[in-house]
ZAMARGU-4260 file (C-alpha; in steps of 0.2 Angstrom, whole numbers, plus 5000, padded with zeros to 4 digits):
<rodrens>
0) 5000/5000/5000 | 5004/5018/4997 | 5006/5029/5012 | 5000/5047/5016 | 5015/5054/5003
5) 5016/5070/4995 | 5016/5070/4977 | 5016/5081/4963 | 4999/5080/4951 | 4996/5089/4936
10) 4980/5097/4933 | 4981/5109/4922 | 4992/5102/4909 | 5001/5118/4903 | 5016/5114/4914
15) 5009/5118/4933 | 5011/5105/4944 | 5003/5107/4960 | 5010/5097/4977 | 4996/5089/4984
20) 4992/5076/4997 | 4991/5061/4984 | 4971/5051/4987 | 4973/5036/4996 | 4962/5021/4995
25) 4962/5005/5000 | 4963/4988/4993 | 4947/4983/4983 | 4941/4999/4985 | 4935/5013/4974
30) 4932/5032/4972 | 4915/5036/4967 | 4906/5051/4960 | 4895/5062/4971 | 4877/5064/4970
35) 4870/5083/4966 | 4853/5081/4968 | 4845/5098/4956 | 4828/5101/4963 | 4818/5110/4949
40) 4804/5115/4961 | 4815/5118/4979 | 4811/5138/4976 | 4824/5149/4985 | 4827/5169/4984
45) 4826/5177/4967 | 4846/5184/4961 | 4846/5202/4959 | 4863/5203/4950 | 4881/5202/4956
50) 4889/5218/4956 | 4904/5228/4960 | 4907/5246/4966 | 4918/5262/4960 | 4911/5274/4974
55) 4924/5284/4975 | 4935/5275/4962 | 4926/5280/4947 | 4942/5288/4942 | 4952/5273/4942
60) 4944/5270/4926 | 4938/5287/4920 | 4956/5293/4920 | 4964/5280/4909 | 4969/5283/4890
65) 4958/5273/4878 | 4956/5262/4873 | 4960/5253/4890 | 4946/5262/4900 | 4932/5257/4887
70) 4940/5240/4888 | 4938/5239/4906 | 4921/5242/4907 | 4919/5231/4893 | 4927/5217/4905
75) 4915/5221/4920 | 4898/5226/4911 | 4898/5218/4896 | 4890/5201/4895 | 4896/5193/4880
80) 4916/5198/4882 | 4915/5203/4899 | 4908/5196/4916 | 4891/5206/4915 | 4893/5214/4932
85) 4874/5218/4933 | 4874/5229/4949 | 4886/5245/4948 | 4889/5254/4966 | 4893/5274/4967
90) 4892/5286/4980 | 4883/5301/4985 | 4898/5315/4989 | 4897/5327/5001 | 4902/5339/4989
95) 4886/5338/4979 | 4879/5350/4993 | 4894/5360/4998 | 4883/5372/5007 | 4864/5374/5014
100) 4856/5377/4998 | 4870/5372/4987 | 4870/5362/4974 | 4882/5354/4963 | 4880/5336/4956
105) 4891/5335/4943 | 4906/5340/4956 | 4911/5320/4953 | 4910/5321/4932 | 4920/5302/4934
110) 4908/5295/4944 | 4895/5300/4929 | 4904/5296/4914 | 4906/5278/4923 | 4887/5276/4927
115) 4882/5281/4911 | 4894/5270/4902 | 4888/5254/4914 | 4871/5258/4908 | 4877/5260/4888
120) 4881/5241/4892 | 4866/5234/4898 | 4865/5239/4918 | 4848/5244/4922 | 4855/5244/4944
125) 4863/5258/4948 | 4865/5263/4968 | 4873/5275/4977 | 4880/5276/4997 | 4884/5290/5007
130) 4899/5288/5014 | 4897/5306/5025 | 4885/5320/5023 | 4893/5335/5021 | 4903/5342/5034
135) 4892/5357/5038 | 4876/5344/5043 | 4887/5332/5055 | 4892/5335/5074 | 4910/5333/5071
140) 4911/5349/5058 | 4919/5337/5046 | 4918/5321/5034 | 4929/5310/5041 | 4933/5302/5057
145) 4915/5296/5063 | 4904/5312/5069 | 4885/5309/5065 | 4872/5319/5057 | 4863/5332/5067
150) 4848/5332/5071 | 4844/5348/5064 | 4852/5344/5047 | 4840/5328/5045 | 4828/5338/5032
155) 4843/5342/5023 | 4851/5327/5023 | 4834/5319/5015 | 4832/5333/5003 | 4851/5329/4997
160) 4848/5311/4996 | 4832/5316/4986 | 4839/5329/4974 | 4852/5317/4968 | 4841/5305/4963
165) 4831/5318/4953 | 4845/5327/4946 | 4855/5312/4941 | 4840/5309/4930 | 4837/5326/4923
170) 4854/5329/4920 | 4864/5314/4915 | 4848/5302/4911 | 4854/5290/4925 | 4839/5281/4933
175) 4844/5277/4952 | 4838/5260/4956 | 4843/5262/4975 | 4850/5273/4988 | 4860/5268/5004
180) 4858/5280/5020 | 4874/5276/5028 | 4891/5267/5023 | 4898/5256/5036 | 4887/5266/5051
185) 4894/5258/5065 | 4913/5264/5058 | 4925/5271/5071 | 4932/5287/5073 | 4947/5286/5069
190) 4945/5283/5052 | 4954/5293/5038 | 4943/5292/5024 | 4921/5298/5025 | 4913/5291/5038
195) 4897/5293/5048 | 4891/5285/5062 | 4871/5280/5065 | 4864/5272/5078 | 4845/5260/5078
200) 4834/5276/5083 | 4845/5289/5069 | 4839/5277/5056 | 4821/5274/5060 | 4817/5292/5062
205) 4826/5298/5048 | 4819/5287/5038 | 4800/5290/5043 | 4798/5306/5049 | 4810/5313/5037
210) 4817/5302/5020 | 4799/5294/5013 | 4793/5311/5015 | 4805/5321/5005 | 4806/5306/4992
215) 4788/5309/4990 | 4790/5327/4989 | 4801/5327/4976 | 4792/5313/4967 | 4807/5303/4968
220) 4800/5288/4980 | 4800/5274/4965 | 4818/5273/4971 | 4823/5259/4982 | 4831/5263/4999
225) 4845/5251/5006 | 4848/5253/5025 | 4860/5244/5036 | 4877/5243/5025 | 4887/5238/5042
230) 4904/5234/5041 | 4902/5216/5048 | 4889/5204/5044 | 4875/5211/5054 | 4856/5218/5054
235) 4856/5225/5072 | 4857/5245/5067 | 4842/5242/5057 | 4828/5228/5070 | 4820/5243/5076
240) 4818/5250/5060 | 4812/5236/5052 | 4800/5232/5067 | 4792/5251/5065 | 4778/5250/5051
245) 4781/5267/5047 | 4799/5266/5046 | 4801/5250/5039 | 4789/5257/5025 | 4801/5265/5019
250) 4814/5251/5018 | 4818/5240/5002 | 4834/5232/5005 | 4844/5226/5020 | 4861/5229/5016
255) 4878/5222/5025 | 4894/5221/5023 | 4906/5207/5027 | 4922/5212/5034 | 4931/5206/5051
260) 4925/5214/5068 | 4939/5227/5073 | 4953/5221/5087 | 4943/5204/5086 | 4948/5201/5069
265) 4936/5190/5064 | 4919/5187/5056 | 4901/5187/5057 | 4894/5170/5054 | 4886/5169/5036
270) 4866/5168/5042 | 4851/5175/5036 | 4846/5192/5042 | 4831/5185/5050 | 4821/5200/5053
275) 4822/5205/5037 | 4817/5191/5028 | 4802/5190/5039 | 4798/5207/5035 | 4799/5202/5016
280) 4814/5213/5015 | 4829/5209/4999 | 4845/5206/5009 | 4862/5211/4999 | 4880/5209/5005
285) 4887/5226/4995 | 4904/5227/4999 | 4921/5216/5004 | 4939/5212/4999 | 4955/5209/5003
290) 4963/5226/5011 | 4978/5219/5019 | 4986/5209/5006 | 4988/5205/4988 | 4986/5190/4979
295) 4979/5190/4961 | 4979/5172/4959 | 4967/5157/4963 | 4969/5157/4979 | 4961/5172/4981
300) 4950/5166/4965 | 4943/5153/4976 | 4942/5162/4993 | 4929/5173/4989 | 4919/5160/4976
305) 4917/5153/4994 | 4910/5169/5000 | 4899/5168/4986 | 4893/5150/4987 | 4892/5152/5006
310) 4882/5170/5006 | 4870/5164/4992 | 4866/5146/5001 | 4867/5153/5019 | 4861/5167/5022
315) 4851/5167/5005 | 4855/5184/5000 | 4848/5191/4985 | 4865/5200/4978 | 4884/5201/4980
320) 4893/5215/4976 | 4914/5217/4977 | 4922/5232/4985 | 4928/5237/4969 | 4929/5232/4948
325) 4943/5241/4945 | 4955/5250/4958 | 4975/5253/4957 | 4988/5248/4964 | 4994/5231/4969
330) 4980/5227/4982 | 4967/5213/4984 | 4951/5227/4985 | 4948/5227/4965 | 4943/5213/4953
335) 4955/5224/4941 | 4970/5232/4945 | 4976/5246/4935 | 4991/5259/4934 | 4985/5275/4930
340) 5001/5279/4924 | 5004/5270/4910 | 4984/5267/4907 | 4986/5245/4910 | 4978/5235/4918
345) 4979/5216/4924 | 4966/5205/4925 | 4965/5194/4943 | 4958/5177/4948 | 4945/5185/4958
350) 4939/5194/4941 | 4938/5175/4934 | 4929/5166/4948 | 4916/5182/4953 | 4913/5181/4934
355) 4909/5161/4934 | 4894/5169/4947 | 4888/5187/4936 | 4893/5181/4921 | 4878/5166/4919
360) 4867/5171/4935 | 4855/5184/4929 | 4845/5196/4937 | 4828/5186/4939 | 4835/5172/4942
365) 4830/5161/4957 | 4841/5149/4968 | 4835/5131/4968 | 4838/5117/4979 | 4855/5108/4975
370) 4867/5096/4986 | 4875/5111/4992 | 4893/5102/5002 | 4893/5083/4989 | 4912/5081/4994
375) 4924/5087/5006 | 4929/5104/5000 | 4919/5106/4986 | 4901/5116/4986 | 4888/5117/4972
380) 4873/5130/4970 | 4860/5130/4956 | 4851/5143/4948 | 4834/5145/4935 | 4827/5157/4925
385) 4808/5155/4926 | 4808/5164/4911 | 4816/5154/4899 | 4820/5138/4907 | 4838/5142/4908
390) 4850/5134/4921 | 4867/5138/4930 | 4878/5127/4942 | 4892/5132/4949 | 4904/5121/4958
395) 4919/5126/4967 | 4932/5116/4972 | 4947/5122/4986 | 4952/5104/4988 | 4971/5097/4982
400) 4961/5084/4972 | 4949/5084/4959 | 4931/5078/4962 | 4919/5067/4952 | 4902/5072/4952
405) 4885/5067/4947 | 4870/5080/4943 | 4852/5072/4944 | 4840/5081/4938 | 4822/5081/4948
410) 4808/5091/4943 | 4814/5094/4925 | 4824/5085/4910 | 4842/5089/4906 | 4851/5082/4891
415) 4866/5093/4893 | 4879/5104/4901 | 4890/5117/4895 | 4906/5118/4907 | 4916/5135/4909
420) 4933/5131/4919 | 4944/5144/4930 | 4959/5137/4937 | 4976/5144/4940 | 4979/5143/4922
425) 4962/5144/4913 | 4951/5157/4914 | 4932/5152/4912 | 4937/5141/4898 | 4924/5132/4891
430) 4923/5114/4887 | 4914/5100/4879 | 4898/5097/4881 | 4894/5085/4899 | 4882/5072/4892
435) 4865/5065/4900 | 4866/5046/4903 | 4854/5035/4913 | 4845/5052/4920 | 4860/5061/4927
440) 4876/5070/4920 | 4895/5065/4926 | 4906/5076/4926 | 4925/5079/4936 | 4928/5097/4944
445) 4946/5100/4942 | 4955/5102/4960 | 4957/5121/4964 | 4944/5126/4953 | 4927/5137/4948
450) 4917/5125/4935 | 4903/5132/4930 | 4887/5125/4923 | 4875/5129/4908 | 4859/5122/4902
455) 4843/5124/4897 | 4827/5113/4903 | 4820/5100/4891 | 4836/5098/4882 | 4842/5084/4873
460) 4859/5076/4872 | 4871/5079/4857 | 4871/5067/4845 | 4882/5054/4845 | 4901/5058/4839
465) 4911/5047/4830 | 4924/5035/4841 | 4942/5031/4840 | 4943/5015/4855 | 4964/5011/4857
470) 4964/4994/4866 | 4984/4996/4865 | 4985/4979/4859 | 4997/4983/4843 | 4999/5001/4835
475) 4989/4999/4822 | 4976/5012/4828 | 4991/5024/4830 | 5000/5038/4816 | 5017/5038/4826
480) 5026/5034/4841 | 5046/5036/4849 | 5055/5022/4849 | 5057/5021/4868 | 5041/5017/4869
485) 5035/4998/4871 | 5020/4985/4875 | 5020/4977/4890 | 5009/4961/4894 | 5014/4958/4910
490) 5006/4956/4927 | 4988/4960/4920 | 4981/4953/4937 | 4985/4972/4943 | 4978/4979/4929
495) 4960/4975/4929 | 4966/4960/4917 | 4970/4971/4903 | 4985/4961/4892 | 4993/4974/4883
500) 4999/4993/4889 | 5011/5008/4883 | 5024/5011/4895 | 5043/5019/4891 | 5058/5007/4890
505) 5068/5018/4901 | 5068/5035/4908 | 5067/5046/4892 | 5052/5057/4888 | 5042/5046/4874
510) 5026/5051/4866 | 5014/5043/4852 | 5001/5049/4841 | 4984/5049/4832 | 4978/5056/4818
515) 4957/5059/4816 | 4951/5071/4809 | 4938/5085/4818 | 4944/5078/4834 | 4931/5084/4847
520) 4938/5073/4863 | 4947/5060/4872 | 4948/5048/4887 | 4966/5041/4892 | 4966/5027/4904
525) 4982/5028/4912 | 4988/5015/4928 | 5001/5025/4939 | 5012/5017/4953 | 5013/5031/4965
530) 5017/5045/4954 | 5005/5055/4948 | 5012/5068/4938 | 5023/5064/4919 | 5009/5064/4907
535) 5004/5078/4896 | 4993/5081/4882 | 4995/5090/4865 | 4985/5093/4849 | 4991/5100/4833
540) 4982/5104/4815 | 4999/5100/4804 | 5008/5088/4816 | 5019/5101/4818 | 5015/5115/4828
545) 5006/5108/4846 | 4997/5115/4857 | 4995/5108/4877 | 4979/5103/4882 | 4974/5106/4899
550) 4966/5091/4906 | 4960/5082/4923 | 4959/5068/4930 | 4947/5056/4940 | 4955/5050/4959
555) 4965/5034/4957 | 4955/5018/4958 | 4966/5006/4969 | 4971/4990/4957 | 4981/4980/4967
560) 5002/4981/4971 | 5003/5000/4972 | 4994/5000/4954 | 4979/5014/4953 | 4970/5018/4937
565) 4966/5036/4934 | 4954/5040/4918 | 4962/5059/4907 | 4952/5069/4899 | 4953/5088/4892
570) 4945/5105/4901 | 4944/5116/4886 | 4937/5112/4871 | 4948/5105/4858 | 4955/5117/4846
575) 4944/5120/4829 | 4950/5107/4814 | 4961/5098/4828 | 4969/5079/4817 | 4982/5076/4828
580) 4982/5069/4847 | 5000/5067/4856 | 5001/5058/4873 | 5017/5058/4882 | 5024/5051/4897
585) 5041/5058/4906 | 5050/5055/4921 | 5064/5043/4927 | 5055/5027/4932 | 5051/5018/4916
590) 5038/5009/4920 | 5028/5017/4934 | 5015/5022/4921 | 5007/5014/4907 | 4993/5019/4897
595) 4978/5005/4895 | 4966/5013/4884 | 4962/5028/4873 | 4946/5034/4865 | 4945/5049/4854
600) 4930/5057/4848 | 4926/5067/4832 | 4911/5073/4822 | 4912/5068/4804
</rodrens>
């Protein structure tokens, strides 16, 4: 038997090993695919979108050359070539109303030219948060460091709140779909940046006896009202509020935000905000990231594809939203970061794995009931669009090894998937089609990974494709091989009685090849004894220029005598007009692996 060793498995198949703690399994025994029970009619909350902010950050993008701002905005809005952030977060500034008043609401022209450019590309939410009212209204004479709003100043404060709405219409033609009172209320003063501090009784008068009014007044009150927007993962601020008709008249959304608690430095627990939902309020989580660090790759990728899993099957909230899309500097707060300087920009994990959400969960989507935790470290949610019948899974998967999984359909027919892969080395790449068979779909989520799900209810599977089956037998079936390479009949007791294998004849790098034409797919069958890593992958149109092929593999399925047989296949799709299929095998020991089996597909 093999022990608890580390080994080296690659996943990716561009070169990137990753160490990981190699699966064990026993003798006789087997690793099996997962169950995902997809419940068609397990209702959960409707998706409002996924969104990202540029409240004060709007110039991060605004003051880039072009073409690199329009293409960022193209990456974060756009739906076809982007992520199709659907939400967009802005502020209202304190020096909209510099004095009593004063007015001046295109004091932030960034913040306008941003809005309107989201809009341009299909986002219909556009909210704004006050960070401070302006320093003449608040106790402390300034924006910063905590103060609150006097008493005095609430009229104004509600009239400002108003105005904007209005103006930001008549002016720059941007509909306001929400407004948030307060930004991180229960802030401390001694922060640097605007801040305003608002306790359970400020909000439920200002929102009864002074907001809905003014909203009214200025006819403005189709405009949703966020309240709450704490920096931690709490609804305490606004109970009282929401347990006051006449305040929580006025309330449309619960917002929170999901930062640690200061000195603590930990979390909120990811719960429903209770008395909200029971008032019939939408909950959103508008704001985190990564302030203290920086790490642009899929570790970060998959930390907050967890926040997302987590915030949308725990505390059922209706939309996410990341601190920032774009922000610069080499930070972890944008999805984006860009270097004003030079007008560039680079492109994080986070951008990939948020975009495996916003990208194919649309607004009016609903959650459905899905296995939500199938496999240690990997978590699955599933969305509908009544509508249309369309429907999103997203798996993620923060373990070291990769995960077989079945989805089983209940409630509705599904003939087909459509996967779209982020890992450390591909970035919501799509693959072949996951067929139906015997009423579910099979599928392997690649370790470290984001694998995202598309389909449509009532489909049907794809018709059959053409098949290549290799028994390794002779090389008959094969265009080429090197000559280190040999067939080795020998001890087929450990090999699931299978007579005749590939292995090397010594420790060179050996590789053979086949040639079919409109090559689609393929399936290696590989034994390895004890080392995992050594084969690769490689397609070409001329048998001359190759391309890797990132690929994944099902957990080894103990044989017998250290022998465990793993099944290959590709992530992405293969490339268009694909004829030739290159397997190679490297490393020292000759003849710890040895390939069993391969079966290519291809249309005619």
């Amino acid at each position: 038997m093999i022990g608890n060793l580390f080994k080296k498995l690659s996943l990716t198949g561009l070169g990137v090993s990753v160490l990981m703690l190699a699966p064990v399994f026993g003798p006789g025994t087997a690793s099996a695919a997962s169950n995902v029970a997809i419940n068609w009619n397990d209702v959960k909350q409707e998706i409002d979108g996924f969104g990202v902010s540029q409240a004060g950050w709007s110039d991060a993008i605004y003051d880039l050359q072009e073409p690199a701002r329009s293409q960022i905005m193209d990456l974060l809005f756009r739906q076809d070539t982007g992520i199709g952030a659907s939400i967009l977060r802005g502020a209202i500034f304190p020096q909209f109303n510099p004095a009593p008043g004063q007015y001046n609401f295109n004091a932030r022209p960034d913040q306008v030219w941003v809005m309107q450019q989201a809009k341009a590309r299909g986002v219909n939410k556009l909210m704004a948060t006050t960070w401070s009212p302006p320093a003449w209204m608040k106790t402390n004479n300034s924006t910063t460091n905590g103060g609150s709003l006097k008493s005095e100043n609430y009229d104004e404060y509600a009239a400002l709140m108003s105005k904007f709405i209005k103006e930001y219409k008549s002016q720059f033609n941007l509909d306001l779909y929400g407004v948030s009172v307060a930004n991180e209320p229960n802030s401390m003063t001694f922060l640097t940046w605007d801040s305003s501090e608002w306790n359970s009784t400020n909000f439920q008068v200002f929102l009864k006896d002074y907001l809905k009014p003014e909203m009214i007044n200025q006819g403005v009150q189709g405009t949703k009202v966020i309240v709450g927007e704490s920096s931690w993962w709490s609804e305490d601020l606004v109970k009282d509020s929401l347990n006051d008709p006449a305040s929580a008249e006025r309330i449309d959304i619960v917002g929170g935000h999901n930062y640690p608690i200061p000195i603590i430095n930990s979390t909120m627990p990811t719960e429903p905000f209770a008395t909200a939902a029971a008032k019939g309020k939408k909950v959103w989580m508008t704001e985190v990231s990564d302030v203290d660090s920086y790490d642009p790759g899929i570790g970060s990728g998959l930390k907050f594809a967890k926040q997302i899993h987590n915030f949308m099957t725990k505390a059922n909230v209706n939309a996410w939203l990341y601190w920032t899309g774009a922000i610069p500097g080499n930070n972890d707060e944008g999805l984006i970061n860009v270097d004003k300087a030079t007008s560039t920009y680079a492109l994080t994990k986070r951008y990939y794995t948020f975009g495996s959400y916003s990208k194919y969960i649309r607004p009016g989507y609903v959650r459905i009931g899905a296995t939500e935790n199938p496999v240690s470290g990997v978590y699955t949610s599933a969305y509908k669009d009544p509508a249309t019948g369309k429907i999103t899974i997203v798996a993620v998967n923060d373990s070291d090894a990769s995960a077989e999984l079945n989805f089983v359909p209940s409630g509705f027919t599904l003939g087909k998937l459509t996967p779209y892969t982020t890992d450390s080395t591909l970035n919501m790449a799509q693959g072949r089609n996951v067929q139906a068979s015997g009423g579910s779909l099979q599928t392997i989520i690649p370790a470290k990974s984001v694998v995202t799900y598309v389909g449509q209810n009532g489909s049907t599977a794809d018709p059959a494709e053409t098949q290549l089956n290799d028994p390794l037998n002779n090389w008959t079936k094969t265009f080429s091989h090197t000559s280190g390479l040999t067939l080795d009949s020998s001890n087929s007791i450990y090999f699931g009685g299978d007579t005749s294998r590939v292995k090397r004849s010594a420790g060179t790098t050996e590789s053979f090849v086949y040639n079919v034409n409109n090559m689609t797919g393929f399936n290696a069958t590989i034994y390895h004894a004890s080392v995992w890593d050594g084969v690769a992958f490689y397609t070409s149109q001329d048998n001359v220029n190759w391309t890797r092929i990132a690929h994944v593999s099902t957990p080894g399925t103990y044989t017998g005598s250290n022998w465990y047989r793993k099944s290959y296949t590709p992530v992405p799709m293969l490339p268009t007009g694909t004829k030739y299929l290159k397997i190679e095998l490297s490393g020292t020991d000759s003849w710890e692996k040895q390939v069993a089996n391969v079966i290519i597909t291809s249309t005619p």
